[in-house]
BAROPA-880511 format. One record per residue (C-alpha): residue number from 1; x negated, y negated, z negated. Coordinates in nm, 3 decimals. Each point is the difference from the previous one (the first is absolute). Layout:
BEGIN
<r><num>NUM</num><px>X</px><py>Y</py><pz>Z</pz></r>
...
***
This chain:
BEGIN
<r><num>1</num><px>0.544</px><py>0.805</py><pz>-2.213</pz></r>
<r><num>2</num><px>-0.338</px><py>-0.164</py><pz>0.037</pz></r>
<r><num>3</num><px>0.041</px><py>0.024</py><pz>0.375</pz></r>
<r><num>4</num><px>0.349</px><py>-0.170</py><pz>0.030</pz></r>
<r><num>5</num><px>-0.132</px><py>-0.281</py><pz>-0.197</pz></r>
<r><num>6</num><px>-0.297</px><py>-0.035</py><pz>0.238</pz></r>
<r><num>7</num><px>0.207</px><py>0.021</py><pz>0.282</pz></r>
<r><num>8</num><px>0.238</px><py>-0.301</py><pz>-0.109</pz></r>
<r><num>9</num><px>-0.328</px><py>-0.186</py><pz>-0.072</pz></r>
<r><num>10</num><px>-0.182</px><py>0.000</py><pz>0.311</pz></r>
<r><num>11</num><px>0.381</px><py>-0.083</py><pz>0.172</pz></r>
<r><num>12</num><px>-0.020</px><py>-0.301</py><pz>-0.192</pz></r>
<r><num>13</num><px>-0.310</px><py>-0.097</py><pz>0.045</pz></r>
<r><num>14</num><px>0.006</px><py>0.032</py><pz>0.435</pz></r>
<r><num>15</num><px>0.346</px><py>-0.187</py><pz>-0.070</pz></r>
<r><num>16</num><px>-0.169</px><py>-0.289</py><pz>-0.234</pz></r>
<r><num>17</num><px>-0.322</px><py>-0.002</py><pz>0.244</pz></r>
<r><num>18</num><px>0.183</px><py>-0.028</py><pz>0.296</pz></r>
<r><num>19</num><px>0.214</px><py>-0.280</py><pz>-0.118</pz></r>
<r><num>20</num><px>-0.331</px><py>-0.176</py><pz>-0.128</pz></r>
<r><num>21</num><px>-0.132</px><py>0.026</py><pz>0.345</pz></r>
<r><num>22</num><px>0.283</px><py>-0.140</py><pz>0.206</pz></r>
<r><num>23</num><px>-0.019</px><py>-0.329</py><pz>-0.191</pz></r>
<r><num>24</num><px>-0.357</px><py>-0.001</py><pz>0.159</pz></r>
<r><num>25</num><px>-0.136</px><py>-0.222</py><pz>0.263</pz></r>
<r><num>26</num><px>-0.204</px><py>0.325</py><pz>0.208</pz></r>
<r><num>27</num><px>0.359</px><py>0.220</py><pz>-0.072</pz></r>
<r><num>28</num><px>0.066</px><py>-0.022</py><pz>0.373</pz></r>
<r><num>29</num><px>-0.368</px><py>0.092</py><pz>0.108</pz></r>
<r><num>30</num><px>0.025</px><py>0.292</py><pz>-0.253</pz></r>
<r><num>31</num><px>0.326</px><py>0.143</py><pz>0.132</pz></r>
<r><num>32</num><px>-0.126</px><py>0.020</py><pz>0.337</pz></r>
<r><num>33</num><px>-0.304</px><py>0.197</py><pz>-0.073</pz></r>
<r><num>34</num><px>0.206</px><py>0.229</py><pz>-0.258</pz></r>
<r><num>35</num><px>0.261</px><py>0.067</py><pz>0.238</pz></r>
<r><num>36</num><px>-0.264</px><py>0.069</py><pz>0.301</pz></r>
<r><num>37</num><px>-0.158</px><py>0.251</py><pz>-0.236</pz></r>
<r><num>38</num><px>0.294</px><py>0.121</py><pz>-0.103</pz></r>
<r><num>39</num><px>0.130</px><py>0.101</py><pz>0.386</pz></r>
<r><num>40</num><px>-0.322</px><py>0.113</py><pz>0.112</pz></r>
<r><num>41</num><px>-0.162</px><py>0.207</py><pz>-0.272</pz></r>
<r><num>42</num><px>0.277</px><py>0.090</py><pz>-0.259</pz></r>
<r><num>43</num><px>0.313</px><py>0.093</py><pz>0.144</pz></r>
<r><num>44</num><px>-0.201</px><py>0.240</py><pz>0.274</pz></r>
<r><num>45</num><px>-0.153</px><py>0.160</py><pz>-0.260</pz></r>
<r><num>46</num><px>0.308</px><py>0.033</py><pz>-0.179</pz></r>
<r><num>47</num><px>0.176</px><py>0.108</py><pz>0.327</pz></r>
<r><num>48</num><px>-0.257</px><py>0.217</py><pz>0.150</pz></r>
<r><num>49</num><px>-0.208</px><py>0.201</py><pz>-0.262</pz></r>
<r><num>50</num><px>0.309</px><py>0.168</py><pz>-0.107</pz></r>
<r><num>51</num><px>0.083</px><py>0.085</py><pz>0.326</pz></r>
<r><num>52</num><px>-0.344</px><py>0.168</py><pz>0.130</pz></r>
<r><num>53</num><px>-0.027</px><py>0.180</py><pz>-0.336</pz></r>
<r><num>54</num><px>0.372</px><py>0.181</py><pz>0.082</pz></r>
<r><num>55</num><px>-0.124</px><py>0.076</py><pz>0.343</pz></r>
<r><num>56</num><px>-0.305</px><py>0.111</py><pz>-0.068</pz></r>
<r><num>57</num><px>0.123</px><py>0.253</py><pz>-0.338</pz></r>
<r><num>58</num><px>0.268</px><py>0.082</py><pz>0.322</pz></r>
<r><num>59</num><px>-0.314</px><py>0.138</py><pz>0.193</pz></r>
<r><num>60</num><px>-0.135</px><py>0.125</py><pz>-0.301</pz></r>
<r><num>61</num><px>0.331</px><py>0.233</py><pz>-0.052</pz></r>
<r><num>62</num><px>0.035</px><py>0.146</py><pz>0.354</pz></r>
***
């Protein structure tokens, strides 16, 4: 139970911080570097890792 109830908490706390933020004057500035780092580190790793580890547990099996 403890972990649904820390779950809902941190969703509405990113919700309530990101709200915060886009009332602020460096929002714009922010965004850019957030979504740069987002495109270029996160979603690769999310894309990628997964991939290599299937290929190489693949190699592993024949």
């Amino acid at each position: 139970m403890l972990n649904h109830e820390v779950t809902v908490l941190l969703a509405f706390l990113g919700f309530v911080c990101g709200w915060g933020l886009s009332f602020s004057s460096f929002s714009a500035a922010l965004k850019a570097i957030l979504s740069a780092l987002l495109a270029r580190f996160f979603i690769p790793v999310v894309i990628i890792y997964p991939v290599q580890r299937k290929a190489a547990s693949f190699r592993s099996e024949i």
